[in-house]
C-alpha positions in Angstrom: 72.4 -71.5 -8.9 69.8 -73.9 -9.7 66.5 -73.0 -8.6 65.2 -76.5 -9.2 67.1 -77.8 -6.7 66.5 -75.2 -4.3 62.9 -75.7 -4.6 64.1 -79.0 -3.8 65.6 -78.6 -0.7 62.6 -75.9 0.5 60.1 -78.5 -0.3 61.9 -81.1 1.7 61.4 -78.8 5.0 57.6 -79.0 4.5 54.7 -79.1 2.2 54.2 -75.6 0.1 52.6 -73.3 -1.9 54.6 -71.7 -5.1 53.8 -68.4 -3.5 55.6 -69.0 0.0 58.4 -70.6 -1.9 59.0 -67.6 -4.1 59.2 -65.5 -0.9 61.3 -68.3 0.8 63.7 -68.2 -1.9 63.5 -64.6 -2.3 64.6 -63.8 1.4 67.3 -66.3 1.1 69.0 -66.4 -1.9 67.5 -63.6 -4.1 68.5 -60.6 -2.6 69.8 -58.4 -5.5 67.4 -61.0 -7.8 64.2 -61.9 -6.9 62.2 -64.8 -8.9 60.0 -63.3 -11.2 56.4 -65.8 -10.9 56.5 -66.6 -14.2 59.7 -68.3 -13.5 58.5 -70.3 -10.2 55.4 -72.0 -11.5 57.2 -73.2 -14.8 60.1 -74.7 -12.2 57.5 -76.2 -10.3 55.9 -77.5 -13.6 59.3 -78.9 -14.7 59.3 -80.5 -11.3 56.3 -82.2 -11.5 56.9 -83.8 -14.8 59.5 -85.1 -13.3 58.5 -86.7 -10.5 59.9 -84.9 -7.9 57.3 -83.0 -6.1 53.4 -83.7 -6.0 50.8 -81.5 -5.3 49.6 -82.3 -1.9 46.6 -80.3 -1.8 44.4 -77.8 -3.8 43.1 -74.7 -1.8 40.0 -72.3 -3.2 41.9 -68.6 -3.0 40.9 -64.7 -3.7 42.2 -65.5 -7.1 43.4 -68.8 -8.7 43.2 -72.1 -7.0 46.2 -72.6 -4.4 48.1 -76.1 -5.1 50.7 -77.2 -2.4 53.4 -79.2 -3.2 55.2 -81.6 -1.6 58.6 -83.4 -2.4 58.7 -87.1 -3.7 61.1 -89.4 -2.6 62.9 -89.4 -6.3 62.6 -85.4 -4.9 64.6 -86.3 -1.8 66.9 -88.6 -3.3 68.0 -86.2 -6.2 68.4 -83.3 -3.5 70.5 -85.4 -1.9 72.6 -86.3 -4.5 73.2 -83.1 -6.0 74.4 -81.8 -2.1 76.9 -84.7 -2.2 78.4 -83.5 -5.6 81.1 -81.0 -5.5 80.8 -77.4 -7.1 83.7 -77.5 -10.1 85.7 -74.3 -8.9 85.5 -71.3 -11.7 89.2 -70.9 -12.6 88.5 -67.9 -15.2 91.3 -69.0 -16.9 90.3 -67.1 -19.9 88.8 -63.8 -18.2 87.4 -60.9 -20.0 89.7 -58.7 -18.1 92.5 -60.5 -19.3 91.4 -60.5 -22.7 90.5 -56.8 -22.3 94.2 -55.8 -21.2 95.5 -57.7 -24.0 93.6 -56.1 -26.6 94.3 -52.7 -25.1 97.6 -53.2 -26.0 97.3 -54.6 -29.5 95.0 -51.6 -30.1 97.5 -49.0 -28.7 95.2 -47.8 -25.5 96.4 -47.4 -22.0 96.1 -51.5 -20.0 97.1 -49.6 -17.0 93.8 -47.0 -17.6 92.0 -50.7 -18.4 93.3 -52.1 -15.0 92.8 -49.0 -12.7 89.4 -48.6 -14.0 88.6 -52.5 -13.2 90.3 -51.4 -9.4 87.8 -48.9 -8.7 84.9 -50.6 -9.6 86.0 -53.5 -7.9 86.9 -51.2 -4.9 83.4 -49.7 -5.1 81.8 -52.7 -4.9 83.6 -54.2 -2.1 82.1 -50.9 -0.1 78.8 -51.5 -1.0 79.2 -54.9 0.2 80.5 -54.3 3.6 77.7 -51.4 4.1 75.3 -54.3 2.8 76.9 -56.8 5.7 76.8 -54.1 8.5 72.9 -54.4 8.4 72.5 -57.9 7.6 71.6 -61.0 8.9 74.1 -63.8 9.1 73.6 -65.6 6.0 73.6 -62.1 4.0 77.0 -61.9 5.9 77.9 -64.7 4.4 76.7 -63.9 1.0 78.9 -60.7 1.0 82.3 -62.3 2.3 81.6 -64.9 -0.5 81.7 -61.9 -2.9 84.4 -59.9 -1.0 87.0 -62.8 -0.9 86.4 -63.2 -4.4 86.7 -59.6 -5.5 90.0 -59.4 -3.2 91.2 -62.1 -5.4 91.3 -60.4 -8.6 92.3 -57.1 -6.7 95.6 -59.1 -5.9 95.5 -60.1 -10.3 95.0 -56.7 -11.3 97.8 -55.9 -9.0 100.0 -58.2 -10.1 99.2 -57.4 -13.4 100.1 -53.9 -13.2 103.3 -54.9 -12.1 104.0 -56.9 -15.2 102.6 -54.9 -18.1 106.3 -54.0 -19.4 107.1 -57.9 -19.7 103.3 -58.4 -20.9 103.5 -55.7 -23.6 107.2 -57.4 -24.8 105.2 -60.7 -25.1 102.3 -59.1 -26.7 104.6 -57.1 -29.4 105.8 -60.3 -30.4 
């Protein structure tokens, strides 16, 4: 996920400071990893270079001064854009799981041991995930069926995987 262009589109809402956009960011997208500072004010630094937010205002604080930033219109213009653009889908079509039944086999280890391992951490994590939905908001809900729907699809691989390691291992041997 770009954070650049999340800034982006949390600027566009309304004028603010790096702070609230760390914890706006945080609460909505960074659940399991929240921006480290570091990494916000050299975003909004990259930002600025680039045109696409201004500071709108400097405030005396506790600490360090308090700049608030606004988006340009090249700001608006390039969030827009990049919402327009299709996400390429991930096709894994060279996983590591693959690769790792594979070289199971060329090394003489159990695939199936490979692939039922895989299952229950898969399994696993699809329970921490529903626990996580059950006291969630809506768009953490969301978050979680994203990463459900995606582990149930290579549940139904490793499945169907299982099912063909005779012919695999015949095709490997050769």
């Amino acid at each position: 996920m770009s954070i650049a262009k999340t800034f982006l589109g949390l600027l566009e809402a309304g004028p603010s400071h790096g702070y609230d956009l760390k914890r706006s960011y945080d609460e909505r997208f960074g659940h399991d990893k929240p921006l480290a500072y570091g990494q916000v004010y050299a975003t909004l630094a990259r930002l600025l270079k680039n045109g696409l937010v201004a500071v709108d205002g400097i405030e005396p604080g506790e600490g360090p001064e308090r700049k608030r930033y606004v988006i340009t219109q090249e700001g608006v213009a390039d969030i827009a854009a990049w919402l327009e653009q299709p996400e390429r889908p991930d096709l894994y079509l060279q996983s590591t799981l693959y690769t790792k039944v594979v070289l199971a086999m060329l090394t003489g280890r159990s695939a199936r041991e490979v692939l039922d391992t895989q299952r229950a951490e898969h399994l696993a994590l699809m329970r921490a995930l529903t626990r996580r939905k059950l006291d969630g908001d809506l768009a953490d809900q969301l978050i979680c069926d994203h990463a459900i729907f995606h582990l149930e699809a290579d549940l139904k691989w490793l499945e169907l995987t299982a099912d063909r390691l005779d012919d695999l291992a015949t095709e490997v041997a050769r």
